[in-house]
ZAMARTOR-354353 format. One record per residue (C-alpha): residue in three letters; residue number from 1; x, y, z. Coordinates in steps of 0.2 Angstrom, whole numbers, plus 5000, padded with zeros to 4 digits. Example, Ala and Ser with C-alpha at 12.3 -4.5 7.8 and 13.67 -1.06 7.14 Angstrom:
BEGIN
 resn resi    u    v    w
  ALA    1 5062 4978 5039
  SER    2 5068 4995 5036
end
This chain:
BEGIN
 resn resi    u    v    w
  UNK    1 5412 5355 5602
  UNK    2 5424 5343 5596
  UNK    3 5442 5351 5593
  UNK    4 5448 5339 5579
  UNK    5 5465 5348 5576
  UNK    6 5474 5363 5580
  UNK    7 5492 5369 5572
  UNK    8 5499 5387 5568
  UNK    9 5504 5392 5548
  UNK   10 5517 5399 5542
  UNK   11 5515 5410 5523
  UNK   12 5516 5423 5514
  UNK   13 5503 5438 5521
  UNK   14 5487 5437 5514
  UNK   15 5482 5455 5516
  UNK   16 5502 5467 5513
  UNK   17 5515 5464 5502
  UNK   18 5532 5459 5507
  UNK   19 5525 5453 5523
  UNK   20 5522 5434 5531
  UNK   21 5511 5430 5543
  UNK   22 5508 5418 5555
  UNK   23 5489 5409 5556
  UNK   24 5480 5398 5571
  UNK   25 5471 5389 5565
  UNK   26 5457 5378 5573
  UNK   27 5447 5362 5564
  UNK   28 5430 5360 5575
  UNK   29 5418 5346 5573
  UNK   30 5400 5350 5580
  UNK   31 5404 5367 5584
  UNK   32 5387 5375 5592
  UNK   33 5381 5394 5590
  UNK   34 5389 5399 5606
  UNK   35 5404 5392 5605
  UNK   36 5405 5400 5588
  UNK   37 5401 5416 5593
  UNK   38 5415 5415 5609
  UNK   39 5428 5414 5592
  UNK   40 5421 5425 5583
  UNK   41 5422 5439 5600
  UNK   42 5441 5434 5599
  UNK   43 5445 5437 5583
  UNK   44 5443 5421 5573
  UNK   45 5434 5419 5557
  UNK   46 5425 5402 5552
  UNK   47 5426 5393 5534
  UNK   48 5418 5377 5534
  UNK   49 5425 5367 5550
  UNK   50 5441 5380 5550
  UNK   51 5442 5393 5562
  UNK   52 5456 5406 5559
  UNK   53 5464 5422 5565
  UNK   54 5483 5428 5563
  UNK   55 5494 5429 5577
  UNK   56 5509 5439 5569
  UNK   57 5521 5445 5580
  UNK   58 5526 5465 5579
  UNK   59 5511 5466 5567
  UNK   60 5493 5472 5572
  UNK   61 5487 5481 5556
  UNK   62 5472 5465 5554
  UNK   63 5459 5474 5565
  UNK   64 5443 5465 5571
  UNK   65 5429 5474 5568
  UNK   66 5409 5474 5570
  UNK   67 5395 5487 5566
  UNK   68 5386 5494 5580
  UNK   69 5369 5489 5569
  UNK   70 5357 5500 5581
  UNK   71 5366 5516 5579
  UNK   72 5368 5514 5560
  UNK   73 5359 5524 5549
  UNK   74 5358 5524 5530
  UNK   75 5365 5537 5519
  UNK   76 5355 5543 5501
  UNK   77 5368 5535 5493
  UNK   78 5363 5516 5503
  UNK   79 5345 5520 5501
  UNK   80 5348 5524 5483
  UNK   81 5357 5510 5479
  UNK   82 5342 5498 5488
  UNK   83 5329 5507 5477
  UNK   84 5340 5502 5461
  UNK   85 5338 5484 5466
  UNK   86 5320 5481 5469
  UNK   87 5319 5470 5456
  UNK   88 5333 5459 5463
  UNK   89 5324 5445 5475
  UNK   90 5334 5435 5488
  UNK   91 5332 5419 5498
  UNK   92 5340 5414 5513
  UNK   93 5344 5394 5515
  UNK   94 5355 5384 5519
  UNK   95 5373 5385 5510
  UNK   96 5372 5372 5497
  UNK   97 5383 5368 5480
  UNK   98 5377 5368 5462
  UNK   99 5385 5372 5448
  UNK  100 5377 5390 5446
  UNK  101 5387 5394 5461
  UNK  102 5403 5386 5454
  UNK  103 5399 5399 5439
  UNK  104 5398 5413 5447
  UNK  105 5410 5412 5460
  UNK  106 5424 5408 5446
  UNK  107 5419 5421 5435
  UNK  108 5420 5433 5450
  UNK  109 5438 5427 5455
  UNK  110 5444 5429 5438
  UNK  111 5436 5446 5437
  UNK  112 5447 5452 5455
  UNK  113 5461 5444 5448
  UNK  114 5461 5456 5431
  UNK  115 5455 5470 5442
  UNK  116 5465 5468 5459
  UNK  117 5478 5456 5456
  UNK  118 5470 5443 5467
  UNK  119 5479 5426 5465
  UNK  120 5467 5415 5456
  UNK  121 5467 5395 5457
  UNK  122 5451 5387 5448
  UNK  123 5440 5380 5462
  UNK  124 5434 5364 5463
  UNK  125 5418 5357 5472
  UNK  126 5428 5351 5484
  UNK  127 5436 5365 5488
  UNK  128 5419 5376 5488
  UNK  129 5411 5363 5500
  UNK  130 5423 5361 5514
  UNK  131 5425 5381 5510
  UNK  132 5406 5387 5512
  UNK  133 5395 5370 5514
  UNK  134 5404 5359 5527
  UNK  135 5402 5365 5546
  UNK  136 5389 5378 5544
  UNK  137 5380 5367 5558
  UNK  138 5365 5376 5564
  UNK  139 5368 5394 5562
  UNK  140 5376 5396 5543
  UNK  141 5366 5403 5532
  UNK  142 5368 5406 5513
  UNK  143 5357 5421 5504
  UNK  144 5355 5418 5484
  UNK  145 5353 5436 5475
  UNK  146 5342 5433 5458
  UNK  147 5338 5444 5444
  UNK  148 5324 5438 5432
  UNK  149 5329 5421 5440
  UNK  150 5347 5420 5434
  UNK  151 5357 5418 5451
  UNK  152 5371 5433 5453
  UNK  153 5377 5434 5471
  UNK  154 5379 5425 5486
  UNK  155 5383 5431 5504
  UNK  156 5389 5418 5516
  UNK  157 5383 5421 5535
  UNK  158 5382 5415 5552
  UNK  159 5367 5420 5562
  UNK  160 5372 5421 5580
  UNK  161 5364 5427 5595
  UNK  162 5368 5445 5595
  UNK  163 5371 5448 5576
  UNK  164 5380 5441 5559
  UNK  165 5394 5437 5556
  UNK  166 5399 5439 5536
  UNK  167 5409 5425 5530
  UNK  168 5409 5428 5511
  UNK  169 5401 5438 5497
  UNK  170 5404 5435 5478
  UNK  171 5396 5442 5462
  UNK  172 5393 5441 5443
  UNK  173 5403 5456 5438
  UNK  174 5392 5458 5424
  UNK  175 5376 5466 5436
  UNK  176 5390 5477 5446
  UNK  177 5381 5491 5442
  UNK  178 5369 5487 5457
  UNK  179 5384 5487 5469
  UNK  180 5380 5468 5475
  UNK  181 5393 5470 5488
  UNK  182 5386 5487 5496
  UNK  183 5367 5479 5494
  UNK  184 5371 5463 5501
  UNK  185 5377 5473 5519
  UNK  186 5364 5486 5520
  UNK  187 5352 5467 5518
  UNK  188 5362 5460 5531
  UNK  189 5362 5478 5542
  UNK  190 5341 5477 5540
  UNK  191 5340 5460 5548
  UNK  192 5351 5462 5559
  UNK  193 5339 5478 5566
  UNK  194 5322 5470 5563
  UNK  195 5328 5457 5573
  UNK  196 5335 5467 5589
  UNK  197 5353 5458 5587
  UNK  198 5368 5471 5591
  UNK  199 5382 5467 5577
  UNK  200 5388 5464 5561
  UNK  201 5406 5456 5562
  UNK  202 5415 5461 5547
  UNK  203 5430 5452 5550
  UNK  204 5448 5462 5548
  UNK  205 5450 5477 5542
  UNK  206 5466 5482 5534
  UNK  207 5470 5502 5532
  UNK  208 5481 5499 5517
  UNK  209 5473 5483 5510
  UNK  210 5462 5488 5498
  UNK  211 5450 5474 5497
  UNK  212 5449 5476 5515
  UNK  213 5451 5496 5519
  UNK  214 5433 5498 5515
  UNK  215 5425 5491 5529
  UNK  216 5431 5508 5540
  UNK  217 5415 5517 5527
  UNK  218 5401 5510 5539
  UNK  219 5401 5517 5555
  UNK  220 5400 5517 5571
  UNK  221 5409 5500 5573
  UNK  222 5421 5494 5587
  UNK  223 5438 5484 5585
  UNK  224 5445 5471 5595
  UNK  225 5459 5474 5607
  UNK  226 5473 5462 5605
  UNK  227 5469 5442 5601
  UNK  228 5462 5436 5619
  UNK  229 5461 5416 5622
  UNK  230 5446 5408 5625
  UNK  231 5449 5408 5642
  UNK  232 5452 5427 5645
  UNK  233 5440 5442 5641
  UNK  234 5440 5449 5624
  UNK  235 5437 5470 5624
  UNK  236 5429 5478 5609
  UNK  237 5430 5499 5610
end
């Protein structure tokens, strides 16, 4: 692992109004599986080189969590919605850039920003590759949804040794009626089994976030306690 930079941000919350926070934030060159993984236990998330997590002081509402994937089980309503999609095929590769990723992944931001209010900036390839190309090393993974070959959703993940870790999930809002997002985790949840890992890491929950609240629906999962260094013990519970 080569630590290229490291610095702490300043900004407006990401997550609650009227609220700032404060981000660490780590820019890692050749960063292997397990040294991944050791972040990923402590709270960080990973886009491109970019490892991040806050560090807001008097604030804890950003929760760590993972799925415990080998006492899931899926409801009527998960099986239902993976029957609906039978006819939607995947592929898992590598994460790569083309402009039928540039599509959809505007037309889904504009979509959230009329819907939720998200803050929308048009995204160049740039962006997109240092974002969801750059630094996925060997364990970033990229799985392409298609329907009758038109691409319409893509899930960012890291494979590590005991689970997943999501990074990113975006749609064509015009096939929401298969609930990409939902379908895209009960996949991931599948794998995860078949392949005798533990955990899905979902990243941070936020109770009164609601792009982020929903992630308390799939259960049982753990949280992190508190935002441990890498050189002390992390605790999930």
């Amino acid at each position: 692992m080569n630590l290229l930079e490291e610095f702490l941000r300043h900004d407006k919350c990401s997550y609650l109004e009227n609220r700032e926070q404060i981000m660490h934030y780590k820019v890692i060159d050749n960063c292997s599986a397990y040294e991944s993984q050791e972040l990923i236990e402590r709270g960080f998330r990973r886009f491109g080189k970019m490892y991040f997590r806050p560090i807001c002081q008097g604030c804890d509402e950003c929760k760590s969590i993972k799925i415990d994937v080998q006492n899931y089980t899926f409801s009527k309503s998960a099986r239902r919605i993976m029957r609906k999609a039978d006819q939607i095929k995947s592929y898992i590769q590598r994460p790569t850039l083309s402009h039928q990723h540039l599509k959809v992944f505007e037309k889904y931001h504009l979509h959230m920003h009329n819907k939720k209010g998200w803050e929308y900036n048009k995204t160049s390839p740039e962006h997109y590759y240092n974002s969801f190309v750059n630094g996925h090393e060997d364990f970033g993974y990229e799985i392409l949804y298609f329907l009758e070959e038109k691409l319409i959703a893509v899930d960012l993940v890291d494979i590590l040794e005991d689970g997943i870790s999501s990074i990113y999930f975006y749609y064509d809002p015009d096939f929401a009626s298969y609930s990409l997002g939902k379908l895209s985790l009960y996949n991931q949840i599948k794998y995860t089994q078949k392949a005798n890992k533990k955990w899905i890491y979902l990243g941070y929950y936020v109770k009164d976030c609601p792009s982020l609240s929903y992630k308390a629906e799939y259960k049982p999962y753990l949280t992190l306690e508190g935002r441990p260094s890498e050189t002390e013990a992390f605790k999930w519970f």
